[in-house]
The first five atom37 places (N, CA, C, CB, O) and aatype in JSON, in Angstrom:
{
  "aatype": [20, 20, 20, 20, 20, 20, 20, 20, 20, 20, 20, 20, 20, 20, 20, 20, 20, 20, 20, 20, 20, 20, 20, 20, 20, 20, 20, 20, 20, 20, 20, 20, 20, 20, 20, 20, 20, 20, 20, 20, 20, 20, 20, 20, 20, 20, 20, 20, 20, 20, 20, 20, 20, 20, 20, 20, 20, 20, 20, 20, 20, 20, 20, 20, 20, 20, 20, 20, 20, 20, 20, 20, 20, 20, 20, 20, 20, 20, 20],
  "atom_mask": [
    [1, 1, 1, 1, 1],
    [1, 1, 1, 1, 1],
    [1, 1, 1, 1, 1],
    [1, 1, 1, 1, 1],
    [1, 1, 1, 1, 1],
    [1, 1, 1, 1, 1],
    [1, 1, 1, 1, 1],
    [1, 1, 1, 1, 1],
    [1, 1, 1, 1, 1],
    [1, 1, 1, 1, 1],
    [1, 1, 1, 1, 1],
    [1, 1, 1, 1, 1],
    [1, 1, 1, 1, 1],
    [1, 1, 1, 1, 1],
    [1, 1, 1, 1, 1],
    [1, 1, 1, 1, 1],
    [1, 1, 1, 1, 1],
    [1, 1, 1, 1, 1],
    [1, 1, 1, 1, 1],
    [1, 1, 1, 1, 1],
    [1, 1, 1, 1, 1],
    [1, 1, 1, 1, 1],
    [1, 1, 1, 1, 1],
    [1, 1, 1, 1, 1],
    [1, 1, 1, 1, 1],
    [1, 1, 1, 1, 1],
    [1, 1, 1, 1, 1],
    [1, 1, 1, 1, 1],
    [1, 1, 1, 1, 1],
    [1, 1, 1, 1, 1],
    [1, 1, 1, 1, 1],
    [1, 1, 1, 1, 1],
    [1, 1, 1, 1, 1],
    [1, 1, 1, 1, 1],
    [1, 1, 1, 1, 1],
    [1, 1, 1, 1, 1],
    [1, 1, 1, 1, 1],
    [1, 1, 1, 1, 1],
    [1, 1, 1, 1, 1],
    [1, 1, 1, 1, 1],
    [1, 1, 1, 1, 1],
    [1, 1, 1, 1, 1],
    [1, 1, 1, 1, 1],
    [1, 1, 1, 1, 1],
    [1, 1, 1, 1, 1],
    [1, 1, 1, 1, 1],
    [1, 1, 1, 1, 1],
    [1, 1, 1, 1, 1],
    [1, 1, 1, 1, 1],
    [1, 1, 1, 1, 1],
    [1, 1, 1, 1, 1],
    [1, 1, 1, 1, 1],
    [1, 1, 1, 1, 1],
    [1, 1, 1, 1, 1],
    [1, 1, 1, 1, 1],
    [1, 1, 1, 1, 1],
    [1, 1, 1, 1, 1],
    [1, 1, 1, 1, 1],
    [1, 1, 1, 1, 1],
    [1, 1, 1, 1, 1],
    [1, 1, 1, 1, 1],
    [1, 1, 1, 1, 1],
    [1, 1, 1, 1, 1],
    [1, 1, 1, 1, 1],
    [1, 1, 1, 1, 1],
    [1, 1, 1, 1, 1],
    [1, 1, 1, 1, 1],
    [1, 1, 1, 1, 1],
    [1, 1, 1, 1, 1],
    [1, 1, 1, 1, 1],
    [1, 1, 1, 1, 1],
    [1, 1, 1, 1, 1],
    [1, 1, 1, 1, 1],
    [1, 1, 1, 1, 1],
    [1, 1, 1, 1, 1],
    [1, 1, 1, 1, 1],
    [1, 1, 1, 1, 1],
    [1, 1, 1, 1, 1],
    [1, 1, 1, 1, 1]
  ],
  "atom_positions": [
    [[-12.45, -3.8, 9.62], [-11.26, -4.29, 10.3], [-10.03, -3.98, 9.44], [-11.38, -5.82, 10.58], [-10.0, -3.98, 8.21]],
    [[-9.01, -3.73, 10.27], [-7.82, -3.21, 9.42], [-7.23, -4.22, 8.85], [-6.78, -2.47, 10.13], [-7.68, -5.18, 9.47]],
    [[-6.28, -4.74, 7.8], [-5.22, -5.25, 7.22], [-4.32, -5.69, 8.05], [-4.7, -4.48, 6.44], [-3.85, -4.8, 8.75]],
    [[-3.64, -7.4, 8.37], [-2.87, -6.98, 9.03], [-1.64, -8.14, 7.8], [-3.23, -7.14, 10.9], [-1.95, -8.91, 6.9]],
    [[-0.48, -7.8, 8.27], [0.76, -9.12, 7.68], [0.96, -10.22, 8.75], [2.56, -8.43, 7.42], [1.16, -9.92, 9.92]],
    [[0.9, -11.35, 8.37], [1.41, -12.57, 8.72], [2.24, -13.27, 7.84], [0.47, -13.32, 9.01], [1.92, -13.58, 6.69]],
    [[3.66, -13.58, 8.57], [4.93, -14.61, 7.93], [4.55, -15.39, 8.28], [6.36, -14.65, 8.18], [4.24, -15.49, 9.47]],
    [[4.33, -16.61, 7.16], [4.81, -17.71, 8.23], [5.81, -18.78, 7.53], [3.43, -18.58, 8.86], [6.02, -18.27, 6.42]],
    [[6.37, -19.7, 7.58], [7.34, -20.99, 6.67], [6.06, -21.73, 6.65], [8.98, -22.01, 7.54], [5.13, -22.02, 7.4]],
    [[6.53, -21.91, 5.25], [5.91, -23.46, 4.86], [6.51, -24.3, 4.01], [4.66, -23.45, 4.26], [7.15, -24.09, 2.98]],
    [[6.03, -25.87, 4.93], [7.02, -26.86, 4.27], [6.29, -27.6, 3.36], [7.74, -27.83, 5.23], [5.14, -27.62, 3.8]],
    [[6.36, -28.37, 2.07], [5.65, -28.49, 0.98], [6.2, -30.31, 1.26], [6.13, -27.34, -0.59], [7.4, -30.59, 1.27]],
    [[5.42, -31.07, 1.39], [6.04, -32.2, 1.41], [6.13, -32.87, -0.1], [5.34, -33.02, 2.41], [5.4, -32.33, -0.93]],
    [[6.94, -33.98, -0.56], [7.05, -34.35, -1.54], [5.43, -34.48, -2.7], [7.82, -35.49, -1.11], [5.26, -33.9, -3.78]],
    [[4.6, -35.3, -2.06], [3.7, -35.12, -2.8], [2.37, -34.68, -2.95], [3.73, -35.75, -3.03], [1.34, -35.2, -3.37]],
    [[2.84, -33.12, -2.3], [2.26, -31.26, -3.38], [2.97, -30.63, -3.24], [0.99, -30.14, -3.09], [2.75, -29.5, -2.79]],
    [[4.02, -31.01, -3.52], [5.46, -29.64, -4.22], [4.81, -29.42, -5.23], [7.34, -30.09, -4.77], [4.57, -28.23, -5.07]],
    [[4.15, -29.82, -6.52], [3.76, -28.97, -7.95], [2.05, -28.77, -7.47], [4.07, -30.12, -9.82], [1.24, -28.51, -8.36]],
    [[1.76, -28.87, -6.56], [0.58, -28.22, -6.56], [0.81, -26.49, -6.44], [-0.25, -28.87, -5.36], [1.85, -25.94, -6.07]],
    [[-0.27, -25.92, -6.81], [-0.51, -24.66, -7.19], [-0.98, -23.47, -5.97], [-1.56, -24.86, -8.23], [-1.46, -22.35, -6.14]],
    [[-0.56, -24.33, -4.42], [-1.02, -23.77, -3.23], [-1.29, -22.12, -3.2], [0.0, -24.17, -2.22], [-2.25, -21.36, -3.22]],
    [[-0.02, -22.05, -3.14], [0.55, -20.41, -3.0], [-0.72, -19.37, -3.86], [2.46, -20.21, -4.02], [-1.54, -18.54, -3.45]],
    [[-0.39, -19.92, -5.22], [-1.54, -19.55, -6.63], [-3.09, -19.23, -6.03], [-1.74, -21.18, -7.88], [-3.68, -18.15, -6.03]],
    [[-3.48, -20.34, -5.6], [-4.79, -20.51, -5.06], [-5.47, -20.04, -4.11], [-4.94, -21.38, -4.85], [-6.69, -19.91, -4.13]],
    [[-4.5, -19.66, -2.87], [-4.95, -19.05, -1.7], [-5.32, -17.82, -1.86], [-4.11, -19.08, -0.75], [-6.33, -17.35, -1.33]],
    [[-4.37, -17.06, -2.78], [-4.21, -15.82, -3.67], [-5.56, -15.14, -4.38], [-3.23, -16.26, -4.84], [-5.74, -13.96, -4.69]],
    [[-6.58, -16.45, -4.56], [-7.94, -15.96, -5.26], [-8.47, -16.43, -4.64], [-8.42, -16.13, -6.52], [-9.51, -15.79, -4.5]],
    [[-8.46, -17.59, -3.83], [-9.56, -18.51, -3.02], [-10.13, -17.1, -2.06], [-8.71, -20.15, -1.87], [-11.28, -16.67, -1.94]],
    [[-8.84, -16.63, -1.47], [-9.43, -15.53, -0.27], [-9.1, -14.11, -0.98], [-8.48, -15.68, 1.5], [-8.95, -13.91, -2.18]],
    [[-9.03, -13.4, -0.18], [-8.74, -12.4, 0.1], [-7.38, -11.7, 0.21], [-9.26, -12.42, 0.88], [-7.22, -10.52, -0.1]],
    [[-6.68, -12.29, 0.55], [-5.21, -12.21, 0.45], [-4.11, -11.77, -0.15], [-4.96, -12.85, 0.4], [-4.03, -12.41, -1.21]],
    [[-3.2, -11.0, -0.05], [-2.18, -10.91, -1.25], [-0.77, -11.83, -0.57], [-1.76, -8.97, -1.68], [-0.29, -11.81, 0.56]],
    [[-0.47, -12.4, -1.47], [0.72, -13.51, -0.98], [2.13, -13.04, -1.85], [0.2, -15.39, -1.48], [2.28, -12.84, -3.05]],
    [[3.13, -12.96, -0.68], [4.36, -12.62, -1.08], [5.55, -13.54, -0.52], [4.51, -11.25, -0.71], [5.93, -13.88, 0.6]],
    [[5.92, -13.76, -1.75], [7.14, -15.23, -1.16], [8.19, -14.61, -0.8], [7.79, -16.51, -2.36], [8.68, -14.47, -1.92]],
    [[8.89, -14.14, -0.15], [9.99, -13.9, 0.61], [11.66, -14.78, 0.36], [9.36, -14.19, 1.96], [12.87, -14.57, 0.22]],
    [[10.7, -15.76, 0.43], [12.1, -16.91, 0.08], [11.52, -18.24, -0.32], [13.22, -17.28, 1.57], [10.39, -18.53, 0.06]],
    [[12.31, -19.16, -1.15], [12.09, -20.29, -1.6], [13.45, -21.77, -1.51], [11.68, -19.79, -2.98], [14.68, -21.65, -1.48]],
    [[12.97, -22.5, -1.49], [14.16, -23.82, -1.42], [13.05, -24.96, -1.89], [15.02, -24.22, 0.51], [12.2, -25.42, -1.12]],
    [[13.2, -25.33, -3.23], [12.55, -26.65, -3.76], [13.19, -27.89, -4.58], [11.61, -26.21, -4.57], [13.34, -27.74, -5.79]],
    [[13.51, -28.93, -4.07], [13.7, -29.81, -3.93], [12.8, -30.91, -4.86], [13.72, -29.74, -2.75], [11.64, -30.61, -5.12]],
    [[13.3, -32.06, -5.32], [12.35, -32.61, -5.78], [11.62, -33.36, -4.35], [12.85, -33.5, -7.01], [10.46, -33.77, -4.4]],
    [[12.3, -33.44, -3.35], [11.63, -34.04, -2.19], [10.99, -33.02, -1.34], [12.58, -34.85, -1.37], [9.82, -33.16, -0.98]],
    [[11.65, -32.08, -1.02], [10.71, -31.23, -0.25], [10.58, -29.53, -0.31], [11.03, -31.58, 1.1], [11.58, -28.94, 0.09]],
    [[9.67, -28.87, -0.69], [9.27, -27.25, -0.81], [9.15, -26.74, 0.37], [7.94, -26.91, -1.51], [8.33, -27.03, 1.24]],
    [[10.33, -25.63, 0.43], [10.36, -25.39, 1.88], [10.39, -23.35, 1.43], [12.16, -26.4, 2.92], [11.36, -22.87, 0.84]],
    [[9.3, -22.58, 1.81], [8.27, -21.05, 1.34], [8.51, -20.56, 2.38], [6.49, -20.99, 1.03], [8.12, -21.17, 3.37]],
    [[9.26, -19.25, 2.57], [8.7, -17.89, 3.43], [7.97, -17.01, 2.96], [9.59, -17.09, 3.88], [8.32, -16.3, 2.01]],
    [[6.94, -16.92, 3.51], [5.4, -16.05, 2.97], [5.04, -15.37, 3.66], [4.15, -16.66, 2.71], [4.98, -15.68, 4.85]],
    [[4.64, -14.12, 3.2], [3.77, -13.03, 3.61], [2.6, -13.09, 3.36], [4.05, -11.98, 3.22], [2.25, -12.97, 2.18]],
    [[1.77, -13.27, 4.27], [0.51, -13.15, 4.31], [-0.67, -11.42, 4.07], [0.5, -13.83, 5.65], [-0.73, -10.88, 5.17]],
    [[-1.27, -10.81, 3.27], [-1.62, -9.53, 3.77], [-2.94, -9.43, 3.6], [-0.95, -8.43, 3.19], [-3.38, -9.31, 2.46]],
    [[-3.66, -9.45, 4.55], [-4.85, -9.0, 4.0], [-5.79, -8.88, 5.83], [-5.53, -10.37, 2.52], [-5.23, -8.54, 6.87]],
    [[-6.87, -9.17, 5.74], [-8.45, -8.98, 7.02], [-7.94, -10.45, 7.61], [-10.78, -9.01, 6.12], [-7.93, -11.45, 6.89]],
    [[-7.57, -10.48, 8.82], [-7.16, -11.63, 9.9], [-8.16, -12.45, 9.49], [-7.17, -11.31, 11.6], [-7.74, -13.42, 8.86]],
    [[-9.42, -12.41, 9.64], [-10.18, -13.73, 8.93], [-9.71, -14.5, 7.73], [-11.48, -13.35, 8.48], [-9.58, -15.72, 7.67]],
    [[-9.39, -13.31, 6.44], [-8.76, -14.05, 5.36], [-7.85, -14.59, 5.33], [-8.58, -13.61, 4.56], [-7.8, -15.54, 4.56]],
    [[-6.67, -14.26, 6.16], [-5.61, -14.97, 6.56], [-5.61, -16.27, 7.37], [-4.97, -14.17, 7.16], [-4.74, -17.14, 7.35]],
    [[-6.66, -16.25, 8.02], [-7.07, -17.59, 8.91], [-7.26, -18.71, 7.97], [-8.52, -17.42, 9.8], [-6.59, -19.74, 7.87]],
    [[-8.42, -18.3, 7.21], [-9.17, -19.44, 6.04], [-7.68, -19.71, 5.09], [-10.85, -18.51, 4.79], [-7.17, -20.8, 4.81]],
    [[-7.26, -18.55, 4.77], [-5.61, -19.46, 3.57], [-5.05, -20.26, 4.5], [-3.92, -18.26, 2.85], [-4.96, -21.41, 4.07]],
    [[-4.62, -20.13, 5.65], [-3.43, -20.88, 6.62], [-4.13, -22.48, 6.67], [-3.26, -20.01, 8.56], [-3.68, -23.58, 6.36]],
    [[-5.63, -21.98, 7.27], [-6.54, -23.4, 7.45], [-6.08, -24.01, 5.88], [-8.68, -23.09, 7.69], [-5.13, -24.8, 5.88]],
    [[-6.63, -23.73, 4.76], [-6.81, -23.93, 3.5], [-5.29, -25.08, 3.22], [-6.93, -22.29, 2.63], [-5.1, -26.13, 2.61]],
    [[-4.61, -24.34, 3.89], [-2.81, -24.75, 3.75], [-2.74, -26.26, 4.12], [-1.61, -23.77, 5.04], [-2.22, -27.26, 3.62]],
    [[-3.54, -25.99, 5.28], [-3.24, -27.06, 6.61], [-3.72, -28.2, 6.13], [-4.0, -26.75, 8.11], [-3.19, -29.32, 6.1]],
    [[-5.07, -27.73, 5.64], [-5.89, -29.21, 4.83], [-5.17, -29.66, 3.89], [-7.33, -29.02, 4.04], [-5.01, -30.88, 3.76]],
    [[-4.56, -28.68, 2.99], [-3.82, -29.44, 2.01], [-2.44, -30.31, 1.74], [-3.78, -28.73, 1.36], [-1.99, -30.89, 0.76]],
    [[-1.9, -30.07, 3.39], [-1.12, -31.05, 4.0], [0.04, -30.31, 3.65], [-1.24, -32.57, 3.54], [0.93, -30.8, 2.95]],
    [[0.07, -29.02, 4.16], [1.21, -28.06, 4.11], [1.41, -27.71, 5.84], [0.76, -26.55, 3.04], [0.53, -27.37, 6.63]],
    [[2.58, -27.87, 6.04], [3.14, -27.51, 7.58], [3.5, -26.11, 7.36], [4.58, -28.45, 8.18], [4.43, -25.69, 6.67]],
    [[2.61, -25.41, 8.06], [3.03, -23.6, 8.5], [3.24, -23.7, 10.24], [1.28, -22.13, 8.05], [2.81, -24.24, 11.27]],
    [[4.18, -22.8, 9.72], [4.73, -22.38, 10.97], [4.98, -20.77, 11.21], [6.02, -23.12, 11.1], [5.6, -20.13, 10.36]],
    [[4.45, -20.11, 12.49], [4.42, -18.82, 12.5], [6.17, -18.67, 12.11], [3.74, -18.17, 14.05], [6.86, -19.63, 12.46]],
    [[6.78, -17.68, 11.51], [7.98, -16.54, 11.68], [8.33, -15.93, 12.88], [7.74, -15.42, 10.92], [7.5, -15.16, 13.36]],
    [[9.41, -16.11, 13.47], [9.6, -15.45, 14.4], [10.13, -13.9, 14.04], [10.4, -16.25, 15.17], [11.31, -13.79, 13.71]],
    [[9.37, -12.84, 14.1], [10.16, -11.51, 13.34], [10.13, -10.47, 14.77], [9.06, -10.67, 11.62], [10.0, -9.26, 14.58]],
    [[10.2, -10.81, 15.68], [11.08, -10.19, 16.87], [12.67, -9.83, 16.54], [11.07, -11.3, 18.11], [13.17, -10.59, 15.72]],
    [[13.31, -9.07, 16.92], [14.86, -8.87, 17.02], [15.19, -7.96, 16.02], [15.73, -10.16, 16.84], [16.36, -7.62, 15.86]]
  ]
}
């Protein structure tokens, strides 16, 4: 299966802003992760990320995200 990219935002709520998310997904899967943009706060971590790798691996980081009580949201990159 080919490679594909997925953006998506993610919002880091106050307590796992210093967790090591981003870091982890990075070896947990398959993935190569590229931050795009950042805004961190001591209250809230707010990530534009590139996702790259086999749509499955990208599934399991996003899931991975979700459990860890990170809000992703697809990118709209139309226009």
């Amino acid at each position: 299966m080919a490679e594909e990219t997925k953006k998506v935002f993610l919002t880091f709520p106050q307590k796992i802003i210093k967790e090591p998310i981003v870091y982890t997904i990075g070896h947990k899967y398959q993935v190569i992760t590229n931050i795009r943009g950042a805004s961190v706060t001591d209250e809230v971590g707010l990530v534009a990320l590139e996702l790259i790798g086999e749509p499955a691996e990208i599934e399991k980081a996003i899931n991975y995200m979700l459990e860890q009580g990170v809000k992703v949201e697809p990118m709209d990159t139309a226009g």
